[in-house]
C-alpha positions in Angstrom: -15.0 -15.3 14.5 -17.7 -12.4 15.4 -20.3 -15.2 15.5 -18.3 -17.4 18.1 -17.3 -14.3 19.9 -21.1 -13.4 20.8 -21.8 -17.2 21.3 -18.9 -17.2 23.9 -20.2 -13.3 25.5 -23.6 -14.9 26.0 -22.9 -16.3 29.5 -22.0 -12.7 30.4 -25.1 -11.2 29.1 -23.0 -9.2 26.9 -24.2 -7.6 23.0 -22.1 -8.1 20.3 -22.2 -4.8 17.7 -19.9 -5.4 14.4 -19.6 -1.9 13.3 -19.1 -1.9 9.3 -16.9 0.8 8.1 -18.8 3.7 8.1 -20.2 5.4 4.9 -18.5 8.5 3.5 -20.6 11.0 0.9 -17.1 10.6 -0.9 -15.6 7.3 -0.8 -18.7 5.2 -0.6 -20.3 7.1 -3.7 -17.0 6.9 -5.5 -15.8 3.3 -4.5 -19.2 1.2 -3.5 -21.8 2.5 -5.6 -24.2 -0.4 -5.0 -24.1 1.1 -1.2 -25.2 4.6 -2.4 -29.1 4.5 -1.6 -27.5 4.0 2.5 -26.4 7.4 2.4 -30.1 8.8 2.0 -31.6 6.6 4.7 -31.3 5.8 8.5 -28.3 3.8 9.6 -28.5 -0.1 9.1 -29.1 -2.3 11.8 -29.4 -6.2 10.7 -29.6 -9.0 13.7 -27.7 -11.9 13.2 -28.6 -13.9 16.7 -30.1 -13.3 19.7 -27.2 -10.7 21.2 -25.2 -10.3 17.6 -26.1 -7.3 15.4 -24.4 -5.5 12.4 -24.2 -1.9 12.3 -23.7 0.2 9.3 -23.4 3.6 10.6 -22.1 7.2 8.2 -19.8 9.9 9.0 -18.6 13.3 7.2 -15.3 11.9 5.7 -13.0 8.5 5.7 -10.9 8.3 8.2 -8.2 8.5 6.0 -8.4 12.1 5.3 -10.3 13.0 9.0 -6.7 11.4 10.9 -5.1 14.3 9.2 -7.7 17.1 9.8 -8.5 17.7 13.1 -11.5 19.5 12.9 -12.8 16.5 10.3 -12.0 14.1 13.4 -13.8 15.8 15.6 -17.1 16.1 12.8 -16.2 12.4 12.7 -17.0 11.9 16.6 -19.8 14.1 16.7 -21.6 11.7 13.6 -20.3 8.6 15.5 -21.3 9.5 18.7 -25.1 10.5 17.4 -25.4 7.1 16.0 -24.4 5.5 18.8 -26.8 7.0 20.9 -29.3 5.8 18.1 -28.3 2.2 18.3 -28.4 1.9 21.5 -32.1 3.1 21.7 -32.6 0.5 18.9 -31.0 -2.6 20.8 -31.6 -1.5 24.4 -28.4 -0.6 25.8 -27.4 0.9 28.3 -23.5 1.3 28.7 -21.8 4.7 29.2 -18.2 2.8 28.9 -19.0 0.1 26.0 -15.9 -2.1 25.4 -14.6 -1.2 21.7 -12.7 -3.5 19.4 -10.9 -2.1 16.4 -7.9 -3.3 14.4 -6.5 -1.0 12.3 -4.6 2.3 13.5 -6.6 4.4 11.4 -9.9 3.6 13.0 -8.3 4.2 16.6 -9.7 7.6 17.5 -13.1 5.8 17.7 -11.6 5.5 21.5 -12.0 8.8 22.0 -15.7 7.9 22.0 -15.5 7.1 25.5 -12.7 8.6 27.3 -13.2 5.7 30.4 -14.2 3.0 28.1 -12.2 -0.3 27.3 -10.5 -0.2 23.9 -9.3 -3.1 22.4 -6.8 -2.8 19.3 -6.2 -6.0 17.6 -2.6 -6.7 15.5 -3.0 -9.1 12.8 -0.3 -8.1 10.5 3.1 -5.7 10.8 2.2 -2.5 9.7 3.9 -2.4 6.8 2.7 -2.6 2.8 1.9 -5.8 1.2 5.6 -5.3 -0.5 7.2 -5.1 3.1 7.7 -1.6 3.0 7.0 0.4 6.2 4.0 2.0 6.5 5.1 5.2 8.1 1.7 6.8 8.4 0.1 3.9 10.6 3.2 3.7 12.3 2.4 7.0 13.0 -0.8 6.5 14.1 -0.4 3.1 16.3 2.2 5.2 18.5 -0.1 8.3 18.5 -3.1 6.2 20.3 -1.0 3.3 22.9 -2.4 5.6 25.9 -6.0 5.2 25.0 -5.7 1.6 24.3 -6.0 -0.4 27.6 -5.3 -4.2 25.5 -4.0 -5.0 23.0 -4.1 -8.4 21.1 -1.6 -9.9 18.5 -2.4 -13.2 16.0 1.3 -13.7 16.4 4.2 -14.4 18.8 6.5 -12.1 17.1 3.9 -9.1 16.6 3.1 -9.6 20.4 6.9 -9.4 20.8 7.1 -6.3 18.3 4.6 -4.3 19.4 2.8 -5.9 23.0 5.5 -4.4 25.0 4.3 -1.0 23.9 1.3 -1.9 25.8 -0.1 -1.7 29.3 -1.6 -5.2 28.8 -1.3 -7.3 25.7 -2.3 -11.3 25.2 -1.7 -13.5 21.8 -5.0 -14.6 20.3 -4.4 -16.3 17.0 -6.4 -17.4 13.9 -8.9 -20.4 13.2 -12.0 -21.6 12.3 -15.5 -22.3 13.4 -16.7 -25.5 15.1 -18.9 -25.8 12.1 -16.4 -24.9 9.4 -13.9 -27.6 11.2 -17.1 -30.3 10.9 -17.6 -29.6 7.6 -13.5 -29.7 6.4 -12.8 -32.4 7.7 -16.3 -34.7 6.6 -15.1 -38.0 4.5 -17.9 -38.1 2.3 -17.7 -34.4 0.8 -17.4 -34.7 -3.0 -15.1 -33.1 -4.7 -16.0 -30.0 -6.8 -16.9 -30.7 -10.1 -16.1 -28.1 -12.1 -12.5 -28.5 -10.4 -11.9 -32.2 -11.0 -12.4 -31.9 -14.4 -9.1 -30.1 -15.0 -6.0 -32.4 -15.0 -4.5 -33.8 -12.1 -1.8 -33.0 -10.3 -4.0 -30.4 -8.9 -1.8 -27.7 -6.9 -4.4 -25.2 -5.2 -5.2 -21.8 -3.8 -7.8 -21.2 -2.1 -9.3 -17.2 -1.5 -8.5 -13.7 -2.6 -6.5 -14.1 -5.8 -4.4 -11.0 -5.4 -1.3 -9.2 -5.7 -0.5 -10.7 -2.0 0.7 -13.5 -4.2 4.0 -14.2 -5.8 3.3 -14.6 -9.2 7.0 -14.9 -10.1 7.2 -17.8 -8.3 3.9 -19.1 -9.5 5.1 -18.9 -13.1 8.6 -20.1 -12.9 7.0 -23.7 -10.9 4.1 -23.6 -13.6 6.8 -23.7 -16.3 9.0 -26.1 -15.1 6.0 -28.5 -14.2 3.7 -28.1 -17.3 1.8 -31.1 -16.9 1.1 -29.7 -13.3 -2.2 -27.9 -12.9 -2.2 -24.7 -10.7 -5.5 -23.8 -9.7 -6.9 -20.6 -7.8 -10.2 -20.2 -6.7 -11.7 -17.4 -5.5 -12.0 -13.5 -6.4 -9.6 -11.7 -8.6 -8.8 -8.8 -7.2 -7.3 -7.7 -10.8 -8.3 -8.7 -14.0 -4.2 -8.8 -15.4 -3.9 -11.3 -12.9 -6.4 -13.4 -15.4 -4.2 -13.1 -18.5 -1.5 -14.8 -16.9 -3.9 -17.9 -18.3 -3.1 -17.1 -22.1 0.6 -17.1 -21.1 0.6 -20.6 -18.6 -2.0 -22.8 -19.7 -1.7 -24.4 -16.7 -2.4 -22.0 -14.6 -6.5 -22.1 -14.0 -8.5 -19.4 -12.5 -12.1 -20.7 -11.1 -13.6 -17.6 -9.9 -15.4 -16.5 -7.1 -17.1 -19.0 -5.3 -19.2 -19.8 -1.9 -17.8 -20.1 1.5 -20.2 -23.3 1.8 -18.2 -25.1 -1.4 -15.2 -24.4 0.5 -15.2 -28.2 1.4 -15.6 -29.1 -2.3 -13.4 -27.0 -3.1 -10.2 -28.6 -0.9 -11.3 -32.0 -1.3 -10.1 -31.2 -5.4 -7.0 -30.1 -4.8 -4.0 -32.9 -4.6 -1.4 -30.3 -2.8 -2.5 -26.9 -1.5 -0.1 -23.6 -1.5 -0.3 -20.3 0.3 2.7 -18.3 -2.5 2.8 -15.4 -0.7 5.6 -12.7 -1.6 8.5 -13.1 0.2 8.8 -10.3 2.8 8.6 -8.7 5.9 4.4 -8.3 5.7 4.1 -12.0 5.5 6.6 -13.7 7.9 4.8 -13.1 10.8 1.4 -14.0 9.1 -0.9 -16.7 10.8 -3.3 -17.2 7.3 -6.8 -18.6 8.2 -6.9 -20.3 5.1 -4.1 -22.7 6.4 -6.7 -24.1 9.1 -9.2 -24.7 6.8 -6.4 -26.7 4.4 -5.4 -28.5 7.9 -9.1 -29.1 8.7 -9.3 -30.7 5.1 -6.6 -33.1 5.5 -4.5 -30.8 2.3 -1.0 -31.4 2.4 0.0 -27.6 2.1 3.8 -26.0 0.7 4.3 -22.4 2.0 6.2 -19.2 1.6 8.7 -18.3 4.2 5.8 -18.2 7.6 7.6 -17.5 11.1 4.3 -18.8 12.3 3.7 -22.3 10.8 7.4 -23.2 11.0 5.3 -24.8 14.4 3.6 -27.4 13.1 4.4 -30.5 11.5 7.0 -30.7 8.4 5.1 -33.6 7.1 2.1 -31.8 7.1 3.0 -28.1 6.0 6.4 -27.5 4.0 7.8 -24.1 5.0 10.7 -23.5 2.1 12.7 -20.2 0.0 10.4 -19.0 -2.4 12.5 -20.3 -5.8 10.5 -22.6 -8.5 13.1 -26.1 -8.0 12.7 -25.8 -3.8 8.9 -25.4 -4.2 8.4 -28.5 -7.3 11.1 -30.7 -4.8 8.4 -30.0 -1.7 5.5 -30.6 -4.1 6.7 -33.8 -5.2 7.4 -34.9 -1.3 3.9 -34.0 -0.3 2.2 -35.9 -3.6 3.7 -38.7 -2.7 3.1 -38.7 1.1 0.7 -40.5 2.5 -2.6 -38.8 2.8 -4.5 -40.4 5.5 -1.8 -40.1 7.7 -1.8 -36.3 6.9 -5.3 -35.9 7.1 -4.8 -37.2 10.9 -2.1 -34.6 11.5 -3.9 -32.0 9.9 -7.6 -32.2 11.7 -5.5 -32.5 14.9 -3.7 -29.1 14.4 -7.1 -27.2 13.3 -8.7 -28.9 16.7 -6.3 -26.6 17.9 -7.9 -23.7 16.7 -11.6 -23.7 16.9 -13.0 -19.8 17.5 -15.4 -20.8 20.4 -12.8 -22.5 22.0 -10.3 -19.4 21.8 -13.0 -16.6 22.0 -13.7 -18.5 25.7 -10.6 -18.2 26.5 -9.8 -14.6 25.0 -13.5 -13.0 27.3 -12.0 -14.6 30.2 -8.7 -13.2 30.2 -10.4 -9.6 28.9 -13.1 -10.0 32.1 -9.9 -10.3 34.2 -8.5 -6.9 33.1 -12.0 -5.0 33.2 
């Protein structure tokens, strides 16, 4: 989305900074020691196009601890501000009132930055825990900062409905994929992957972060009933008991991590794909990406409970109770559906929903709040 955004700010002469999260002495030595040497040099600065750079700036402490500390915070602004004033001598700015994007309550006293600037906090999920349990601390925090935010943008209906109206201006943006991503998807003659096809078909798939985000109750209880089903999950395991559950379901397949660019290949393998998320609060007003790429690829896709993709087509995406018999029924239906005709329905939902399409759309109604 960030490179669509600075395609689409082009036209007005606008630079694009993604800031990454800033280094910590603590965290960052602790938790990413293959970013260690950053902390002994000048910030990073990497340009990705003509007005899109990436920023990798440091500060005293994460903002985890700083939110609670006061005088931490204020260390916090003082770093942030310095490097600011760096980058801007770097890039050639000029802009005493930036506009600032951030998405995540605890990175919301970066407003404070620039008291008569224009902050922008982006809602992409409740705030709750991935177990639907609220998350009382960036509840907390969200209320704390609504003054300084002057729009606010939600991926959802309902979480522009939960939380826009707590806002002097609020607009629903969405999720989707690039241009390029949607050519690619949706490209006829893309082979399917071969270390993929050669597991046993029916191929059931997952494609991205193989986490705890997942149900793996339900997971189990359909790989059981359907053992001549093949579940496959590509992408990065996020814990390595999640692996084991191989030795106990045969059936179930873990691929690894792989490349956005055999994304394609990837799709093209699977007969049915699934997005088994848990069954709760965090996840029903979820838009997931991935389910554009699946409807760019022409995948027949079987959900958890999603407020959000009840939407679209029944033929193309089943929306059903997480319990193993509801899930093999829907599996079954969408095996035995016929593909081309969901391919069709599925490229023309993810036309829908091309980022340089929306990001067009999203500066122009930003410009007419500025």
């Amino acid at each position: 989305m960030i490179f669509a955004l600075a395609e689409s700010a082009k036209k007005y002469g606008i630079t694009v900074v993604a800031v990454n999260r800033p280094l910590c002495p603590v965290s960052t030595f602790l938790k990413k020691p293959h970013r260690r040497k950053e902390l002994f040099k000048r910030a990073r600065l990497e340009k990705l196009s003509d007005n899109l750079y990436l920023y990798s700036p440091k500060y005293f402490i994460h903002d985890s601890v700083a939110n609670r500390v006061g005088a931490l915070e204020i260390a916090n602004l003082w770093a942030l501000k310095k490097s600011y004033k760096y980058l801007a001598e770097q890039i050639q700015i000029d802009d005493p009132k930036p506009l600032i994007w951030f998405y995540y309550p605890q990175q919301a006293y970066v407003s404070k930055l620039f008291p008569t600037g224009f902050s922008i906090y982006e809602i992409y999920d409740n705030l709750t825990d991935i177990h639907g349990n609220e998350d009382q601390y960036m509840n907390r925090l969200e209320k704390k900062y609504r003054d300084r935010v002057s729009l606010v943008i939600t991926t959802s209906e309902d979480l522009h409905n939960r939380y826009g109206k707590n806002y002097r201006n609020s607009v629903i943006f969405g999720n989707g994929i690039s241009r390029e991503t949607f050519r690619k998807l949706s490209d006829e003659k893309i082979a399917p992957h071969p270390e993929i096809a050669r597991i046993k078909s029916p191929r059931i798939g997952y494609a991205g972060m193989v986490s705890d985000r997942l149900d793996w109750k339900l997971i189990s209880e359909t790989a059981t009933l359907k053992p001549k089903w093949s579940f496959i999950f590509a992408g990065k395991l996020s814990d390595k008991k999640i692996a084991s559950l191989h030795n106990q379901f045969p059936n179930i397949y873990f691929t690894g991590v792989y490349n956005h660019s055999e994304t394609p290949a990837i799709l093209k393998s699977f007969d049915v794909g699934i997005l088994p998320y848990q069954d709760n609060e965090f996840f029903w007003n979820f838009r997931p990406l991935k389910f554009f790429e699946y409807a760019a690829a022409g995948l027949p896709t079987v959900t958890a409970r999603s407020d959000q993709l009840i939407e679209f087509s029944t033929e193309f995406v089943k929306v059903v109770p997480s319990q193993a018999r509801v899930w093999i029924k829907s599996i079954e239906s969408q095996l035995k559906a016929d593909r081309e005709k969901l391919k069709k329905i599925g490229n023309e939902i993810a036309s829908h929903y091309i980022w340089e399409d929306m990001t067009t759309d999203l500066l122009a109604k930003i410009k007419s709040y500025l």
